[in-house]
N, C-alpha and C positions, 0 to 999 in steps of 0.2 A: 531190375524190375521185380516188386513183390509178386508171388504168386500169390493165386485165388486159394481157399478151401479147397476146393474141389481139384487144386495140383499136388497137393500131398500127401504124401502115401498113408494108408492107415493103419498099416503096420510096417513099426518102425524096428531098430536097434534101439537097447536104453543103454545107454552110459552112464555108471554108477558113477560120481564124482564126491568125495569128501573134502569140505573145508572151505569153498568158493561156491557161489552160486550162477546162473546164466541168464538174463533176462533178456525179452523181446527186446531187438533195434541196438544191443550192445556187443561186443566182441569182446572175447577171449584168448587170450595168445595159451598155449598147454603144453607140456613135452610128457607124454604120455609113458612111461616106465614100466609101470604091469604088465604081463606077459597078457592076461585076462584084455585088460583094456586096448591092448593094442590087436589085437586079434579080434574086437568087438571092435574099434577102428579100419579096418581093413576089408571086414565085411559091409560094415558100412559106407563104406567107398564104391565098394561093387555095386553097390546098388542107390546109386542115384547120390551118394555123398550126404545122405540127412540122415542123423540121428537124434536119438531123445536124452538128452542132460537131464538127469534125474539126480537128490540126493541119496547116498548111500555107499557101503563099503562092499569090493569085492563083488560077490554076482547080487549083491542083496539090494534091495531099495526101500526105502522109507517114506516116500509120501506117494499119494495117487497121483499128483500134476509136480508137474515136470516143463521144459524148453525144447522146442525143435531146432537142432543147431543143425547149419550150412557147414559143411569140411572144410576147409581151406588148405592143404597140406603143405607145408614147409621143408617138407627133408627127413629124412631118414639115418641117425646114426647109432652108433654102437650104444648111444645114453639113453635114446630113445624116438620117438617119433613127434616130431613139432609140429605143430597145428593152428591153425585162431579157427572157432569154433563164432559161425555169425549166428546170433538168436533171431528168430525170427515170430512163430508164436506157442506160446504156451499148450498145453496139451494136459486130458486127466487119462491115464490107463484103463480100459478098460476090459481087459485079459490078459493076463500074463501067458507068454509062449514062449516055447524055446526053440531055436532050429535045429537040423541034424547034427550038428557040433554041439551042442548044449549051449548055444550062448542066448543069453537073455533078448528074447526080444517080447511086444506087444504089441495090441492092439489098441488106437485109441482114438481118444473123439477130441479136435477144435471147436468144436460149436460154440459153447461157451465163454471162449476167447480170442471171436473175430475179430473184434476191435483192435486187437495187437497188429493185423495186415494193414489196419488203416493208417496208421502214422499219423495221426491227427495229433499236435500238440496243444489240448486242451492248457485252458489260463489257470495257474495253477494261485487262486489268490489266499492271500494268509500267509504266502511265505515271500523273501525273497532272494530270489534264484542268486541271484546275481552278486549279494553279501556270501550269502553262503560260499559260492564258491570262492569269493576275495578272502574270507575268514581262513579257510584252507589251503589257498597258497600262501597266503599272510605266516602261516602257522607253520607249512613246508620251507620256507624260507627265511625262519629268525630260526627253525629247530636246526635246519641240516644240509641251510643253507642253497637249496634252491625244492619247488615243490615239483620238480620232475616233469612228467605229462600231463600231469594238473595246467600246467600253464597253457597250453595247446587248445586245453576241451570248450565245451559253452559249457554253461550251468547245467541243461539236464544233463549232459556227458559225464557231467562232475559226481550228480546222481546218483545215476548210475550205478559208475564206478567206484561209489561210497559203497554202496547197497550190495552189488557182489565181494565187492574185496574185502569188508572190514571183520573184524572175527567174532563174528557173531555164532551162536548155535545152530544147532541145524534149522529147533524148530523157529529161532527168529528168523533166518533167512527164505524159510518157505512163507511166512507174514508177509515178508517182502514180496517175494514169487506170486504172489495169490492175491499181491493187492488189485484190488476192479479197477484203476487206474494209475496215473504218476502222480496226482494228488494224494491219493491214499494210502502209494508207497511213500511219498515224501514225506505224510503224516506219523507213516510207520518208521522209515528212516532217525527223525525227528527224535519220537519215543526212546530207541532202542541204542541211542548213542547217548542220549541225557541218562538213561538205566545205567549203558555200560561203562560210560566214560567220565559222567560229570558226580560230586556224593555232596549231600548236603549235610555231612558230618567234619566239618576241616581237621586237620592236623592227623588224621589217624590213618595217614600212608606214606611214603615218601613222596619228595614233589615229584621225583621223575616218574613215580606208576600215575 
């Protein structure tokens, strides 16, 4: 069951994360290794299992909005601590706090990002979902011979799943985060993969970059 606004807490834990991003309605599988993050893991367990995915390195952060992730904890070993991290909605800080331990926490506001609790899968016309995702198992399976979890997801899953995982910058991935819907992330998506991936100068790379 989603909860309302008015069930989550307004001051969170932030989770500084480099290199992936977290979006409402998505999951994250993690094995957390920093001494830092797993102790800002652990407190956040104590207290209701929600934290805020935010980008940035070590206790630092780099943008105002950020993800409210659900814990899901997997186990505990010597590598580190396993996790899936469930997005649920977005969030902007709106004070930086730290508790008696010094670990990062804040204060912050959803308002601006009710819409993430609705789950409403607006019609997302202009694109189609459903190529897109054939293009990308298409591609997972002549490169490497099958395309993994790609085969499992629907199209927005594929989304998604594009959208956090691909190696984009920080600040492309917060475009992503901050898009006002899954239109205007898949518009950004779109963008940011034609930027990163496709050059309209031939021959001036090898074929496999």
């Amino acid at each position: 069951m989603n909860p309302r606004i008015s069930d989550l807490p307004s001051t969170i834990y932030l989770l500084p994360v480099d290199g992936f991003l977290l979006l409402p309605e998505a999951s994250l599988p993690l094995t957390l290794t920093s001494p830092l993050r797993r102790r800002i893991l652990e407190a956040a367990e104590d207290e209701g299992g929600w934290v805020g995915v935010i980008q940035g390195q070590s206790e630092a952060r780099d943008f105002e909005v950020g993800c409210l992730a659900h814990i899901t904890s997997l186990g505990r070993t010597e590598a580190g601590h396993h996790l899936v991290l469930e997005g649920r909605i977005r969030f902007r800080v709106r004070e930086d706090l730290r508790d008696a331990k010094g670990l990062p926490r804040a204060s912050v506001s959803y308002a601006e990002f009710a819409r993430d609790l609705e789950c409403i899968e607006e019609e997302v016309t202009g694109f189609d979902l459903d190529a897109f995702k054939e293009q990308l198992v298409s591609f997972g399976r002549d490169r490497f011979g099958t395309a993994g979890i790609l085969e499992d997801m629907t199209p927005r899953e594929v989304v998604r799943f594009m959208a956090q995982t691909s190696p984009f910058d920080p600040a492309e991935r917060q475009a992503l985060l901050e898009a006002r819907d899954f239109r205007e992330m898949m518009s950004v998506l779109m963008q940011l993969l034609a930027i990163n991936f496709l050059t309209t100068t031939p021959d001036t790379s090898p074929r496999a970059h």
